[in-house]
C-alpha positions as a printed NumPy array, in Angstrom:
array([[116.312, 129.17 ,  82.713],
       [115.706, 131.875,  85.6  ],
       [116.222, 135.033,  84.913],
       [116.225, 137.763,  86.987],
       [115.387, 141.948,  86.18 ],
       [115.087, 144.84 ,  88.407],
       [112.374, 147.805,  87.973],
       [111.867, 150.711,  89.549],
       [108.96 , 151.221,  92.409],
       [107.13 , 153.453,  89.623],
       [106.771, 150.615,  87.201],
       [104.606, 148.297,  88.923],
       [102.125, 148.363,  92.015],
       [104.446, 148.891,  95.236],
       [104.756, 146.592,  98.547],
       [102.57 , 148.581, 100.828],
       [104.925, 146.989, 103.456],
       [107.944, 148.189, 101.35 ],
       [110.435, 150.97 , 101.342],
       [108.893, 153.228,  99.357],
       [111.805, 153.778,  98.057],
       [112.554, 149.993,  97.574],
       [113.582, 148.558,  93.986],
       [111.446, 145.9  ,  93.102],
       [112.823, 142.692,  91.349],
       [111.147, 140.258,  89.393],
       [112.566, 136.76 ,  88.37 ],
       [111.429, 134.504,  85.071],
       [111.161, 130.946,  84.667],
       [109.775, 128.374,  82.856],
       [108.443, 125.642,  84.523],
       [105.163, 123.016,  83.976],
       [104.531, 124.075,  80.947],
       [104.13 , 127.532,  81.511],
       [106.109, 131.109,  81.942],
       [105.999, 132.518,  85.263],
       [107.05 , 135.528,  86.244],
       [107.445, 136.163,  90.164],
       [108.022, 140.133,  91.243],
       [108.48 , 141.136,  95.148],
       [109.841, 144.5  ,  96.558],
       [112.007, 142.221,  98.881],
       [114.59 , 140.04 ,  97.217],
       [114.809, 137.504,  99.859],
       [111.457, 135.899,  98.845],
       [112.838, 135.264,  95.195],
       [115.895, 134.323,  97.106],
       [113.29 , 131.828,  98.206],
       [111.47 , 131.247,  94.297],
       [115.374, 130.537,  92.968],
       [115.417, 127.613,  95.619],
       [113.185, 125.825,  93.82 ],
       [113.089, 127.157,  90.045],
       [116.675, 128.963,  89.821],
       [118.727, 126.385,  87.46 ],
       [115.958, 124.5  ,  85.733],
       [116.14 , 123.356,  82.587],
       [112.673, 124.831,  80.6  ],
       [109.817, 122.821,  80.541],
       [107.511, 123.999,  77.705],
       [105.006, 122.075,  75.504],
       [105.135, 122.252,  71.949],
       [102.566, 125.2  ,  70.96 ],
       [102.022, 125.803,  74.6  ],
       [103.051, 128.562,  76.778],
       [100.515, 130.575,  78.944],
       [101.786, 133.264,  80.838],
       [101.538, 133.669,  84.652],
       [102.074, 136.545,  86.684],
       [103.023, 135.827,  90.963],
       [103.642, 138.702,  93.281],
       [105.364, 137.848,  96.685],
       [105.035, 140.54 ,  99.381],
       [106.291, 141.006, 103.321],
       [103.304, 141.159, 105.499],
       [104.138, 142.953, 108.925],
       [106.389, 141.255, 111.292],
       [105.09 , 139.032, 114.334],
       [106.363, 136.85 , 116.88 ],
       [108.502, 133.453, 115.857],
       [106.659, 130.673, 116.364],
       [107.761, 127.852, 118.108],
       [106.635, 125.007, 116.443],
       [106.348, 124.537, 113.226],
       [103.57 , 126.891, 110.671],
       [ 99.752, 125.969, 110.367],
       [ 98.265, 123.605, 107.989],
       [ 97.647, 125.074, 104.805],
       [ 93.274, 125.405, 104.78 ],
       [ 91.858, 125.779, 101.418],
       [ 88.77 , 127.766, 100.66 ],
       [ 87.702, 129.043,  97.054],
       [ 85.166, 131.623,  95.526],
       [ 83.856, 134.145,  93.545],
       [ 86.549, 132.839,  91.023],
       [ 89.715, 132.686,  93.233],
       [ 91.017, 130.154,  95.389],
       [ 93.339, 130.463,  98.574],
       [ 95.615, 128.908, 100.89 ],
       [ 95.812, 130.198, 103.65 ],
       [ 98.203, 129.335, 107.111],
       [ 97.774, 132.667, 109.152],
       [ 96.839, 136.555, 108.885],
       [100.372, 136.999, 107.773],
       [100.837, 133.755, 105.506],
       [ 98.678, 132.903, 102.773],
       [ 98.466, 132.776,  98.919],
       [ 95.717, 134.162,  96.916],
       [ 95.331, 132.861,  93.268],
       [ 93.057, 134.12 ,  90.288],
       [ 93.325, 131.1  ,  87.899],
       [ 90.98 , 132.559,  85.224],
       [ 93.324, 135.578,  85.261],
       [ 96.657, 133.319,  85.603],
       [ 97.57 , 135.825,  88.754],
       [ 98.315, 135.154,  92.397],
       [ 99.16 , 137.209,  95.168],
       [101.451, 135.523,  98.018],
       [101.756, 136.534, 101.371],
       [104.604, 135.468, 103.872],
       [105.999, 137.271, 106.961],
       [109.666, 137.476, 108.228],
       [109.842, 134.674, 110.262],
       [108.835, 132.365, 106.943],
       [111.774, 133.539, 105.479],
       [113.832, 131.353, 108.331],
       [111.586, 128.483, 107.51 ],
       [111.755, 128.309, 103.293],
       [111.057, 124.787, 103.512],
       [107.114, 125.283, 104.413],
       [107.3  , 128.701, 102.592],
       [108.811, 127.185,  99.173],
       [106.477, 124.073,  99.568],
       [103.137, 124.966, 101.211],
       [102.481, 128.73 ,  99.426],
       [104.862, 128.985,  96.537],
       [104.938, 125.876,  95.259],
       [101.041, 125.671,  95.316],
       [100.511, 128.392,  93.586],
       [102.47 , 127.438,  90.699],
       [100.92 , 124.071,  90.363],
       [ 97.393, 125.18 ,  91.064],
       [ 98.028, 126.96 ,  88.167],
       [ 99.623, 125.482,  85.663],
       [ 97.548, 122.34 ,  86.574],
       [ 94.497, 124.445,  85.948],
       [ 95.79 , 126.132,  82.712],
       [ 97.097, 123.541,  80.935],
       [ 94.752, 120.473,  81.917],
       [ 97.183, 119.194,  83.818],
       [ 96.32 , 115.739,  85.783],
       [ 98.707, 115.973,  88.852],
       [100.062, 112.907,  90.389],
       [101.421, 111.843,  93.417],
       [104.852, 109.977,  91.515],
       [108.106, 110.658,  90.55 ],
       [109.388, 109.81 ,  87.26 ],
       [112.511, 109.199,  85.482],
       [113.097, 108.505,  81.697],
       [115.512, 107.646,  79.202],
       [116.386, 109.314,  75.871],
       [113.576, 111.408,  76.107],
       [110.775, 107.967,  77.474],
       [109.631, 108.222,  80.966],
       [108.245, 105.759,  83.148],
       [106.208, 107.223,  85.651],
       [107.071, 105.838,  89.354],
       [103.736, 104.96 ,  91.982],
       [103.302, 103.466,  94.882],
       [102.433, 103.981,  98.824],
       [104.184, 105.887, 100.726],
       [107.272, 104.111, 102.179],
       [107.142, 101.757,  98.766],
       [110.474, 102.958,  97.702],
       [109.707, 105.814,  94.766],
       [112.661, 108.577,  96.008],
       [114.752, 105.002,  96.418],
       [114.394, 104.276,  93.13 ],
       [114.716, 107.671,  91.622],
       [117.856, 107.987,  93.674],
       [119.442, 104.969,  92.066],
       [118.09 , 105.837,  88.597],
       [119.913, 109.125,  88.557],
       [123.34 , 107.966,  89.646],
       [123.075, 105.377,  86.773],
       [122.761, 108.037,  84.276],
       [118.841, 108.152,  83.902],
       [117.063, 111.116,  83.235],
       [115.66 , 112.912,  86.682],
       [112.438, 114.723,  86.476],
       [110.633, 114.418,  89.766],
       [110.561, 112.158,  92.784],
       [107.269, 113.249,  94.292],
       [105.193, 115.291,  92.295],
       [104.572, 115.03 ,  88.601],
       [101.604, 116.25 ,  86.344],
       [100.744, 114.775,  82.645],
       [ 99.548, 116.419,  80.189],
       [ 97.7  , 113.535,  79.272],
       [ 96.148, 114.701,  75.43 ],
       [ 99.783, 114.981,  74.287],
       [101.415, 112.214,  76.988],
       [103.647, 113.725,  78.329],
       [105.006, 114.102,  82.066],
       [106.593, 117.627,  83.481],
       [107.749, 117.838,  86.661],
       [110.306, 120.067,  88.848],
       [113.93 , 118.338,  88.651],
       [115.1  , 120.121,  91.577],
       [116.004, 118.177,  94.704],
       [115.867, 114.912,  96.021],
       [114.684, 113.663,  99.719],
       [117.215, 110.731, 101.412],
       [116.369, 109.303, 104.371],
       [119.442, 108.823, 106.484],
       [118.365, 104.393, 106.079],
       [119.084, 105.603, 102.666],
       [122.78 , 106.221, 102.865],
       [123.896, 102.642, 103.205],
       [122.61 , 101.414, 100.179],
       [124.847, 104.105,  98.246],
       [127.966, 102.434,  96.948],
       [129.636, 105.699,  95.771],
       [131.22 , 106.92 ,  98.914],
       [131.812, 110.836,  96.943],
       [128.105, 111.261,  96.402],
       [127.338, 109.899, 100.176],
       [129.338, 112.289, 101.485],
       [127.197, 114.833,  99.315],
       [124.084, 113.649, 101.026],
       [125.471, 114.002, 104.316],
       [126.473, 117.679, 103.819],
       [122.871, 118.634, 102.316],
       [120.574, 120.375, 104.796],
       [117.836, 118.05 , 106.365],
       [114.293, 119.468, 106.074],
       [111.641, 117.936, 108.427],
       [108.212, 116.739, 107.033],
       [105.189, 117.451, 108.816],
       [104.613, 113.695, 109.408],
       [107.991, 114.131, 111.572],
       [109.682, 112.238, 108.937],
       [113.235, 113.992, 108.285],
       [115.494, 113.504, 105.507],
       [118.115, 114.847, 103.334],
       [117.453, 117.53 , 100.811],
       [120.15 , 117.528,  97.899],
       [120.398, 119.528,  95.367],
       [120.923, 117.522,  91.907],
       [121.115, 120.85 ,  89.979],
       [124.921, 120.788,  90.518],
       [125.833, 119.359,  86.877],
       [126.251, 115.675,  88.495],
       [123.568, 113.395,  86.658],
       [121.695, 114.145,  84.179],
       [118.247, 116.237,  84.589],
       [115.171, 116.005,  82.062],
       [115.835, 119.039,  79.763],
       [112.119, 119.059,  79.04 ],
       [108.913, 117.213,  79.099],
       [109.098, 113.288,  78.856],
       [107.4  , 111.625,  76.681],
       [105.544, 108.948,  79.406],
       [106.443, 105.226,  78.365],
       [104.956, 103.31 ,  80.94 ],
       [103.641, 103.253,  84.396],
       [105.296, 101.428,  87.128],
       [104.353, 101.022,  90.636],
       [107.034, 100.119,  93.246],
       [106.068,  97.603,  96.03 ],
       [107.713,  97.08 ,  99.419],
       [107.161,  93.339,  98.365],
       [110.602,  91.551,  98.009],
       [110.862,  88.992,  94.781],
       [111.276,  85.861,  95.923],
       [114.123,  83.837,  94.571],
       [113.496,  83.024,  90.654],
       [110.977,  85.754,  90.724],
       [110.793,  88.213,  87.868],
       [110.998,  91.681,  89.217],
       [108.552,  93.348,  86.899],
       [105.52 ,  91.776,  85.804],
       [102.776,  93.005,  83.757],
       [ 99.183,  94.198,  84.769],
       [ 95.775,  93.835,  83.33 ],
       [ 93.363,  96.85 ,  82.767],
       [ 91.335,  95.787,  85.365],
       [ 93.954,  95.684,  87.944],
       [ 95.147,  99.019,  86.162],
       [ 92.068, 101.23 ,  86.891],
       [ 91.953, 100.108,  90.945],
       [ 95.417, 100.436,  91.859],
       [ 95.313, 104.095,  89.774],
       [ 92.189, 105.098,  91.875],
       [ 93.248, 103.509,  94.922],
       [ 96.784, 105.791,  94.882],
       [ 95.626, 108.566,  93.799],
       [ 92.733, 109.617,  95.02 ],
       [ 93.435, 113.377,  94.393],
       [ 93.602, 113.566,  91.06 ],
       [ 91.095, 110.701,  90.036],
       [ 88.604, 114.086,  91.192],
       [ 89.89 , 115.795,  88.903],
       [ 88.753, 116.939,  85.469],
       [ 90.663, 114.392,  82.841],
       [ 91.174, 111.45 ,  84.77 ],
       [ 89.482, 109.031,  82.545],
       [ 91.517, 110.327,  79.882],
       [ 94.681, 109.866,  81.451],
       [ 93.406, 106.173,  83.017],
       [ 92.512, 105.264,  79.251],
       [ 96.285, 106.49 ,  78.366],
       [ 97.916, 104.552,  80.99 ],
       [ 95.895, 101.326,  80.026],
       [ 97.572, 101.874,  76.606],
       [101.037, 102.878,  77.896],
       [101.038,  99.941,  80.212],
       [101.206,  99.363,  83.71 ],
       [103.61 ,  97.181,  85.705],
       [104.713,  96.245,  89.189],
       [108.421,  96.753,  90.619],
       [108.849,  94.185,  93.379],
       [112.378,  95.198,  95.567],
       [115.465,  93.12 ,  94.896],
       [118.257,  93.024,  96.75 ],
       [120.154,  95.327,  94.608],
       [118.266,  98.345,  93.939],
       [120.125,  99.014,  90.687],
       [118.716,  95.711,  89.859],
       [115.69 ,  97.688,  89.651],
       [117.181, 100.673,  87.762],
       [117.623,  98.06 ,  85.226],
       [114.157,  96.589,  85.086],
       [112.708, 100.281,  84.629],
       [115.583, 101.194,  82.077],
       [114.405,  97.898,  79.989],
       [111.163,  98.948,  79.543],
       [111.894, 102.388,  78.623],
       [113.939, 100.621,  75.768]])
């Protein structure tokens, strides 16, 4: 769980941006595996790291827990932009790697030395979307992923008693559908977009903080309580111009993974319908295994442990989710195989 402590300028390296006189905070949480603990001179941009870790339930490995150090500082102000930040451009050397958007916005991380350095200016702070997403949130899973031997997947995944069947597919193939529905019917939520296995031990950590509805969403929810819920969340806006719903599930409704899941299966949704008599969920052989894993994630098939994680899956098992008219048909299908 967060938790957040307060020391004085002369205890750690000041903001050169800061007050001088400015008491610097610092904020711990456990997360992927690993202990991370963010400091700033300026509370607003932990106001931003609680957004996404405050509330958490921990996520360590047994025997695991490397320690990571993030400091968040103000650069000087500069004019609003109008539309929205800069892509994110990646560049790396000399043992560091950064992101960066703009003279003002940019994260530098040391992954050897489990440090990074973020950079964000004032008017970031009105957009925490891109700033909790595109900076913070890359930091932290640049470097747990490198830490830990992470292999970091493009899925969400949702389990049950502790199993967890990790959800592929295509964008638009239904995964945040599905994860949706599987958390209303009690199933345990762990992440609808990004997950990362630690594939020696098998098991699947993720950030269980918010979920993404589309407004085409909404009329497939039958409970009108938690509509109204998604309607009253704020609506974030993707870069694709895609916008949706972002909800909070870290209000004590549903259940969240309280740690790592122990990964089950694989399942990969389709935006094929089952025809009538069709089974929803049908098995897949090895071969077809390895192509549709390479084919969907192409990221982290280039990275280091992919063949051990492909060898995993091909013992986990792999299936594919065709839609049904009821989506908590689905649920169902997923929550069978998770036994």
């Amino acid at each position: 769980m967060a938790q957040t402590m307060n020391f004085s300028a002369d205890e750690m390296c000041p903001d050169p941006f800061a007050e001088r006189t400015a008491e610097r905070h610092a904020m711990d949480v456990q997360v992927l595996g690993g202990q991370f603990r963010f400091s700033s001179d300026h509370a607003a941009l932990l106001d931003v790291v609680a957004m996404a870790y405050g509330g958490l339930p921990s996520q360590l490995l047994p025997g695991i827990a490397p320690a990571f150090q993030i400091e968040l500082r103000l650069s000087p102000a500069r004019q609003v932009a109008e539309n929205e930040p800069p892509l994110v451009q990646m560049q790396s050397g000399a043992g560091f790697l950064c992101g960066v958007m703009d003279a003002s916005n940019y994260a530098v991380l040391f992954p050897q030395q489990r440090r990074a350095l973020i950079v964000a200016s004032p008017d970031m702070l009105a957009r925490p979307y891109h700033l909790r997403y595109e900076l913070i949130e890359f930091t932290v899973f640049t470097l747990a992923t490198r830490a830990l031997g992470l292999v970091p997947l493009h899925a969400a995944c949702v389990g049950w008693h502790g199993r967890g069947a990790l959800v592929m597919g295509a964008s638009g193939a239904g995964k945040s559908t599905l994860a949706l529905h599987a958390w209303m019917a009690g199933l345990e939520f762990l992440s609808e977009d990004a997950v990362f296995v630690h594939a020696q031990g098998g098991q699947a950590l993720g950030v269980a903080n918010y979920l993404h509805v589309t407004p085409g969403t909404l009329q497939l929810l039958g409970d009108d309580g938690f509509r109204h819920d998604v309607e009253r969340s704020p609506v974030i806006r993707r870069r694709s111009g895609v916008e949706k719903y972002e909800v909070d599930l870290r209000g004590g409704r549903g259940h969240l993974a309280q740690g790592p899941l122990d990964v089950a299966c694989v399942v990969f949704a389709s935006r094929r319908y089952a025809q009538e008599g069709e089974a929803l969920i049908t098995a897949m052989s090895e071969q077809e295994i390895s192509a549709r894993l390479a084919a969907e994630q192409p990221y982290a098939a280039s990275r280091p442990g992919w063949d051990g994680f492909v060898a995993k899956v091909k013992q986990w098992g792999a299936y594919e989710l065709r839609r049904g008219t009821n989506p908590f048909a689905s649920v169902d299908a997923v929550k069978r195989l998770l036994g």
